[in-house]
PyMOL CGO cylinders between C-alpha atoms (Angstrom):
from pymol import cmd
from pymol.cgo import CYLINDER

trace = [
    CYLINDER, 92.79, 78.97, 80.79, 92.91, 77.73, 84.40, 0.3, 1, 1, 1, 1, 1, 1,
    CYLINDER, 92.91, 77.73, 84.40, 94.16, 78.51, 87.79, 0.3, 1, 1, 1, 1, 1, 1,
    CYLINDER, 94.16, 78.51, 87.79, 94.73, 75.61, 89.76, 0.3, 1, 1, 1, 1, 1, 1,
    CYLINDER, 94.73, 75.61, 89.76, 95.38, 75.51, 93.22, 0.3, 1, 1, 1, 1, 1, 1,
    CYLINDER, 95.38, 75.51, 93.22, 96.40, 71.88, 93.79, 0.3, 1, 1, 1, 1, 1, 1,
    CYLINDER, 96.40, 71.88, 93.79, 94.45, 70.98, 96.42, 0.3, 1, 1, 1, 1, 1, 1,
    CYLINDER, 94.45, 70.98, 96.42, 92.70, 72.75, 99.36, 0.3, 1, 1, 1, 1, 1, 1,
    CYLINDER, 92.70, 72.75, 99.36, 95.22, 72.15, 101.79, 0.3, 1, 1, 1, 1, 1, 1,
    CYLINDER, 95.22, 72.15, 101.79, 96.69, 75.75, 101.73, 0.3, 1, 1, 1, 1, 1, 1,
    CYLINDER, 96.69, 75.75, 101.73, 93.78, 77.18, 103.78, 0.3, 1, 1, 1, 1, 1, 1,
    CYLINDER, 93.78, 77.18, 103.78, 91.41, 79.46, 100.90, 0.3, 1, 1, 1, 1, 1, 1,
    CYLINDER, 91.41, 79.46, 100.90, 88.30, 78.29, 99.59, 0.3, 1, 1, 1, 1, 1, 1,
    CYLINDER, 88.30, 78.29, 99.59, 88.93, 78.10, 95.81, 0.3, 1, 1, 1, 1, 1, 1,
    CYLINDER, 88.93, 78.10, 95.81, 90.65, 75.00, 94.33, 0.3, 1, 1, 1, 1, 1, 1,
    CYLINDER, 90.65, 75.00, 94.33, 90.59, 76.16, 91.03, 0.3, 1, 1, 1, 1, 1, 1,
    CYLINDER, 90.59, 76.16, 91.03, 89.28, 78.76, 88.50, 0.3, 1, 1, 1, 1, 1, 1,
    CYLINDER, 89.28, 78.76, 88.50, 88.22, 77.48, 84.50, 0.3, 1, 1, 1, 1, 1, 1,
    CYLINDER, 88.22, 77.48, 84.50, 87.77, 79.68, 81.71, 0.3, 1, 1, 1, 1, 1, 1,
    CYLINDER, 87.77, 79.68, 81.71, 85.04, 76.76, 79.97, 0.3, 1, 1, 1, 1, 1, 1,
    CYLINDER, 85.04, 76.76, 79.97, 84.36, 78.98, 77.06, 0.3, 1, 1, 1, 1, 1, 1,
    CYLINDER, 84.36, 78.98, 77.06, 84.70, 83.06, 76.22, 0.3, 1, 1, 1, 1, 1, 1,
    CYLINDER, 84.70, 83.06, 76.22, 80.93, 83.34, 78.34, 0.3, 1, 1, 1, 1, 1, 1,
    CYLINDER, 80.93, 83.34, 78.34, 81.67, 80.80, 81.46, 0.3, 1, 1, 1, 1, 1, 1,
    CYLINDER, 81.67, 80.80, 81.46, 83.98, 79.95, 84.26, 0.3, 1, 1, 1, 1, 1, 1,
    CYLINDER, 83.98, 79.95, 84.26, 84.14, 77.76, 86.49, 0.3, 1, 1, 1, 1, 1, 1,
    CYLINDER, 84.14, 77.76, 86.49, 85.02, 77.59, 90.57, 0.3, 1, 1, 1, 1, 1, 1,
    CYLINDER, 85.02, 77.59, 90.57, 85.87, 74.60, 91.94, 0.3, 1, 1, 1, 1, 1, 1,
    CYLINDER, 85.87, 74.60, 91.94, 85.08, 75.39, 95.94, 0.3, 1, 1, 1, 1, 1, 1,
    CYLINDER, 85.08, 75.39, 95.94, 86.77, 73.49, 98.60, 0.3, 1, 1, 1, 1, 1, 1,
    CYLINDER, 86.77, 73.49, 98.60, 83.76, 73.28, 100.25, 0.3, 1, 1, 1, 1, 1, 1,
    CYLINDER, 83.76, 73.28, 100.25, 79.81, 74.72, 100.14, 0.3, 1, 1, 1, 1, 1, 1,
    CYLINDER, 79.81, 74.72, 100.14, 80.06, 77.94, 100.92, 0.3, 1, 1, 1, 1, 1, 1,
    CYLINDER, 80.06, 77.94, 100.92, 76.06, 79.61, 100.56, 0.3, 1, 1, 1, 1, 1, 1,
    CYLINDER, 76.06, 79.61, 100.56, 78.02, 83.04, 100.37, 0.3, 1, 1, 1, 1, 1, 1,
    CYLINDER, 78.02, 83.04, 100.37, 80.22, 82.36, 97.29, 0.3, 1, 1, 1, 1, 1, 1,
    CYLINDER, 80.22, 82.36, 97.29, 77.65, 84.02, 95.25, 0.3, 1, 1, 1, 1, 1, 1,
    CYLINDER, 77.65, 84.02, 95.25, 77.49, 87.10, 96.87, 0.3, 1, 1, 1, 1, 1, 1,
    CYLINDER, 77.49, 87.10, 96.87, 81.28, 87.33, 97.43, 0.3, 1, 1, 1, 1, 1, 1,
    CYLINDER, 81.28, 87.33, 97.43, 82.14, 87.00, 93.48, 0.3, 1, 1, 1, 1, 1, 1,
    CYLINDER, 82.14, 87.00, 93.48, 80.12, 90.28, 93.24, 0.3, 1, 1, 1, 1, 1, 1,
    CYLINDER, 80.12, 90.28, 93.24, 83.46, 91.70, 94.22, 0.3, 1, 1, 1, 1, 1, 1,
    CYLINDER, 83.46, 91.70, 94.22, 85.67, 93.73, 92.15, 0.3, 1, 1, 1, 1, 1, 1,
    CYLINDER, 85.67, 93.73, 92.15, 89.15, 91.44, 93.06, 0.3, 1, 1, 1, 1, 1, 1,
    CYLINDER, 89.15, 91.44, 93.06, 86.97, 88.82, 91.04, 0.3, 1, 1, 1, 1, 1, 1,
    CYLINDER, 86.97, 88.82, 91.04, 86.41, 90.95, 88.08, 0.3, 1, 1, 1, 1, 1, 1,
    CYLINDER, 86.41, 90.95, 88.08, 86.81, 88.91, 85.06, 0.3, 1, 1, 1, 1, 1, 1,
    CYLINDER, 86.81, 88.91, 85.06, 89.13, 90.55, 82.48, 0.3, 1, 1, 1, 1, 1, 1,
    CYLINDER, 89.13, 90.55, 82.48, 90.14, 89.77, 78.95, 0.3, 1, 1, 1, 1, 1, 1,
    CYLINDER, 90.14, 89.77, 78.95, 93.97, 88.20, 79.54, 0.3, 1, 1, 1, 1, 1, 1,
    CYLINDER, 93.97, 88.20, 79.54, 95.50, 90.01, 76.56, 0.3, 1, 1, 1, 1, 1, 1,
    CYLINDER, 95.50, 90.01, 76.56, 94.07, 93.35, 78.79, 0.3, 1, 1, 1, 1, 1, 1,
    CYLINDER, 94.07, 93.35, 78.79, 95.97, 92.03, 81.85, 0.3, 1, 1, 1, 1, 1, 1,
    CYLINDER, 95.97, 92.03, 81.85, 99.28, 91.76, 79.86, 0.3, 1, 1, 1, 1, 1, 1,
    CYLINDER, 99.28, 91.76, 79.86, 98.86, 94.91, 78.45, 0.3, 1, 1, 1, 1, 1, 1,
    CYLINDER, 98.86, 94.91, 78.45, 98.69, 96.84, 81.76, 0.3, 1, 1, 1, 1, 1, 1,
    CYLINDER, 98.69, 96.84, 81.76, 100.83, 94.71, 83.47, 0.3, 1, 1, 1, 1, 1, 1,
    CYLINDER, 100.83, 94.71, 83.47, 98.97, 92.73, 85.74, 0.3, 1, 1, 1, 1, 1, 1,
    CYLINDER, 98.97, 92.73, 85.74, 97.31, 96.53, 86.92, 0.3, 1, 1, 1, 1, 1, 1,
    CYLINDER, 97.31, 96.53, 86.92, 93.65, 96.59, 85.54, 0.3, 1, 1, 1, 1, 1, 1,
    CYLINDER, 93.65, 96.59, 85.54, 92.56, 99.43, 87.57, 0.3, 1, 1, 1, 1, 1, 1,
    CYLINDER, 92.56, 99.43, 87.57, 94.64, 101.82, 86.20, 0.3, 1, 1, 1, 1, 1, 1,
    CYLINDER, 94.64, 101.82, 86.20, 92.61, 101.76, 82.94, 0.3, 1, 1, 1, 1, 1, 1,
    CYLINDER, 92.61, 101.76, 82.94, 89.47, 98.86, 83.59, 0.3, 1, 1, 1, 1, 1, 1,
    CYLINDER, 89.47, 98.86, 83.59, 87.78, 97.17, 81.43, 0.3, 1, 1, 1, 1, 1, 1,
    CYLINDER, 87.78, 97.17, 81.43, 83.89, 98.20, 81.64, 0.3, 1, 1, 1, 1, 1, 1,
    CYLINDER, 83.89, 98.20, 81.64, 80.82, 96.25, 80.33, 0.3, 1, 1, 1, 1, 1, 1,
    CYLINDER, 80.82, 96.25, 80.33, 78.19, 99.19, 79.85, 0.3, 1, 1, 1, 1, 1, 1,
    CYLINDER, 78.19, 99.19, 79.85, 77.50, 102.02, 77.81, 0.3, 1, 1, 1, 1, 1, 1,
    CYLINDER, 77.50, 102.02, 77.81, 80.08, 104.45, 79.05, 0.3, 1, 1, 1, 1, 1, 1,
    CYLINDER, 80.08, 104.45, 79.05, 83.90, 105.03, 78.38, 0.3, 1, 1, 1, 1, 1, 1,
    CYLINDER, 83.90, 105.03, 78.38, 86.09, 105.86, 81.17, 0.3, 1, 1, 1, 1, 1, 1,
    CYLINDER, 86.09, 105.86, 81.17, 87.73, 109.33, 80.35, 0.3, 1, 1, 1, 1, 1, 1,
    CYLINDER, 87.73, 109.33, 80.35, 89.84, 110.34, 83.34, 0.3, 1, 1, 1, 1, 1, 1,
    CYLINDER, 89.84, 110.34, 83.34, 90.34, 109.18, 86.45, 0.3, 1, 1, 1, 1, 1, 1,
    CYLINDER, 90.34, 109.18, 86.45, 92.09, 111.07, 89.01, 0.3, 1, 1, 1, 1, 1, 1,
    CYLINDER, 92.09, 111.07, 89.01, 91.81, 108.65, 92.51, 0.3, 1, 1, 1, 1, 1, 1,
    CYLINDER, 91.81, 108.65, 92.51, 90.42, 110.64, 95.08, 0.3, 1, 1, 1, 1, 1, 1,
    CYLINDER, 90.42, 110.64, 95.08, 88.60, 113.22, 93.39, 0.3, 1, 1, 1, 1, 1, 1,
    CYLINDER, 88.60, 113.22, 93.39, 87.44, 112.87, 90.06, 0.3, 1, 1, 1, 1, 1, 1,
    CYLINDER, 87.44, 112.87, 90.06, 86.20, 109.99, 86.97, 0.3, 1, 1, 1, 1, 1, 1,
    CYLINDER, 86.20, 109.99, 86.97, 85.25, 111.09, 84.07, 0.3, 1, 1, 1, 1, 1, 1,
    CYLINDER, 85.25, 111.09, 84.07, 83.49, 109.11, 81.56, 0.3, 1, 1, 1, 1, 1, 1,
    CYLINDER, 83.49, 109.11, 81.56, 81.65, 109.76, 78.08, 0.3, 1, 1, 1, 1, 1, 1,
]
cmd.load_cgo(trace, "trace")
């Protein structure tokens, strides 16, 4: 899978995105940025299984995808998660 933005003429720093293998992407930068690291720390570039984005639509935060030990439960925004 790949995102490609066709250039880095329309003003963002990513050109394009790779899915190499089920363990590694890729980001093709428009330019060094010494930041990048930090700023893929960020949940909007939370990696998630694409079957998982189809099956909530596009939403992921209505019922994420987690990586450790716990199972998300209930989540009511704004005042309570519940996990098990």
């Amino acid at each position: 899978m790949a995102l490609e933005a066709g250039g880095c003429d329309y003003g963002g720093k990513i050109e394009a995105i790779r899915a190499i293998d089920e363990l590694t992407v890729e980001f093709d930068l428009c330019s060094p940025d010494p930041a990048f690291l930090a700023q893929i720390a960020f949940s909007v570039f939370g990696i998630q299984p694409a079957e998982h984005l189809e099956a909530t639509g596009g939403a992921p935060l209505d019922n994420p995808v987690g990586t450790g030990p716990y199972v998300l439960e209930e989540w009511v925004r704004g005042d309570s998660v519940v996990y098990s």
